[in-house]
C-alpha positions, 0 to 999 in steps of 0.5 A: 110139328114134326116129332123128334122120334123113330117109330120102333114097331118091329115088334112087341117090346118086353120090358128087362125088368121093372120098378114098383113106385108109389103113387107120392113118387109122382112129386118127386125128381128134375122134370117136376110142373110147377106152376099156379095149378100144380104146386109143390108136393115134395119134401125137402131136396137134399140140398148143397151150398152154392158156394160149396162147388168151388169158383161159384159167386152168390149173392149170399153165402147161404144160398143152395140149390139141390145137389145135381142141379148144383154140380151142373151149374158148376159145370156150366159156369166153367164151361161159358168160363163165366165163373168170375162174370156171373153170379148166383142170386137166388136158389132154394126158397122155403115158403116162408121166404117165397112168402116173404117175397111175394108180400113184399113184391105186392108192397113194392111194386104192385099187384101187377108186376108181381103177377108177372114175376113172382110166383105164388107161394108153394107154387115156386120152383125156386121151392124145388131147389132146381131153380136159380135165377143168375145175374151180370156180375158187375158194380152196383146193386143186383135186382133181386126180382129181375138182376140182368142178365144181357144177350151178350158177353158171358152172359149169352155163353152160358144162355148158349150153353145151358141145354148140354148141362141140363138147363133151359131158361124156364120162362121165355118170351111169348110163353106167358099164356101157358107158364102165367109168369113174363119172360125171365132170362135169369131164371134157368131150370135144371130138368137134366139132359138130354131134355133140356135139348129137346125142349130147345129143339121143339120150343117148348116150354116145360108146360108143353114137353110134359104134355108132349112126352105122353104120347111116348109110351113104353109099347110104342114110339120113344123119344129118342135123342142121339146126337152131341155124343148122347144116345138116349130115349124117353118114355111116360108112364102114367101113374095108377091113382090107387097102389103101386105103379110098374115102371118098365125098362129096357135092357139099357146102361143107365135110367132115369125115372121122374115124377112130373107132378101131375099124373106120372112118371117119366123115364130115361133110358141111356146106352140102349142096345140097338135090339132094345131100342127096337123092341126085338 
């Protein structure tokens, strides 16, 4: 597959400045792996209301999701203009509730149809709170399992839109094999962009992306985006098992550091100048 990237050799790279992170660091940020084999490790997210970002419906008042994820759900409703046809139905889960779920999927409908789509407890995004599954607001019933969620309508403008905001649809079809859950076209995560981007350029599932970003590195190739008016580069760094770990960056205007829940970290940089990109 061709590689969305520049190889930028023209010369050793020195970092501006670095960062020290503890190796706990690694279970926190947007570009968390969680599946079946890497659980949730993180605390809390600060988390906000749904309802608390203005003309956003949710099934319940209670609903929250963690407050970046939030603003830009927001912020993609009204750019699909789907404020009024979409509605939120699940966000942030505690593993008592995500137990509560997956026992009463188990109950209702069966070993097998839980398997498909209901994660295991401590093992969910929704426990992240940058998961939200999203639903047709229409009369009727909403499947809290499985709402509808067409290819048509409001619907696909905000399916359309959701990489410019930092959202994919995390599980798609004919990914099963990797991710362990079918295809679920209301179920969006926010991993923030320009990697939402990048993921729908390569096809990637979030499985594959964190295994494909390990071979950017900071002394070597970037991933580097520059298009729909974002410029901006990724690299991993993989986190030392013992002590701290430095994290070095470039001069540049703004970064991003992630843990991907496995073995590292991830970084964004944006607004590099040409003489950082290039390592002169």
């Amino acid at each position: 597959m061709e590689r969305i990237a520049e190889q930028l050799s023209a010369g050793k790279r020195e970092a501006s400045f670095t960062l020290q992170l503890d190796r706990e660091e690694v279970h926190r940020g947007h570009l968390l792996l969680v599946n079946a084999d890497n659980p949730v490790r993180t605390a809390r997210a600060c988390l906000s209301p749904v309802t608390s970002a203005g003309h956003v419906y949710a099934l319940e008042s209670a609903i929250e999701l963690e407050e970046v994820c939030m603003r830009h759900l927001a912020a993609l409703l009204a750019a699909a203009e789907a404020s009024d046809d979409i509605v939120v139905v699940s966000g942030y889960r505690s593993q008592e509730e995500q137990r509560a779920i997956y026992e009463g999927s188990l109950r209702d409908n069966g070993p097998e149809y839980t398997a498909s789509y209901v994660a295991l407890p401590g093992r969910s995004e929704h426990q992240t709170g940058l998961a939200v599954d999203v639903g047709e607001r229409k009369a009727g019933e909403l499947d809290f399992i499985a709402p509808s969620f067409p290819d048509e309508g409001k619907c696909l403008a905000f399916k359309e839109a959701a990489a410019l905001y930092g959202f994919i649809q995390r599980y798609q079809e004919g990914k099963r094999a990797i991710t362990g859950i079918a295809c679920e076209p209301w179920h969006f995560r926010y991993v923030g962009t320009p990697h939402a981007q990048w993921m729908g350029r390569l096809d990637y599932c979030l499985e594959e992306y964190i295994e494909y970003v390990k071979s950017f590195e900071f002394e070597g190739e970037w991933l580097e985006w520059d298009s729909e008016g974002l410029r901006a580069a990724a690299y991993y760094v993989r986190a030392e098992e013992t002590g701290p770990t430095e994290i070095p960056l470039p001069a540049c205007g703004s970064y991003q550091v992630s843990g991907n829940n496995v073995d590292g970290f991830i970084v964004t940089v944006y607004g590099m100048n040409e003489d950082a990109a290039a390592g002169r």
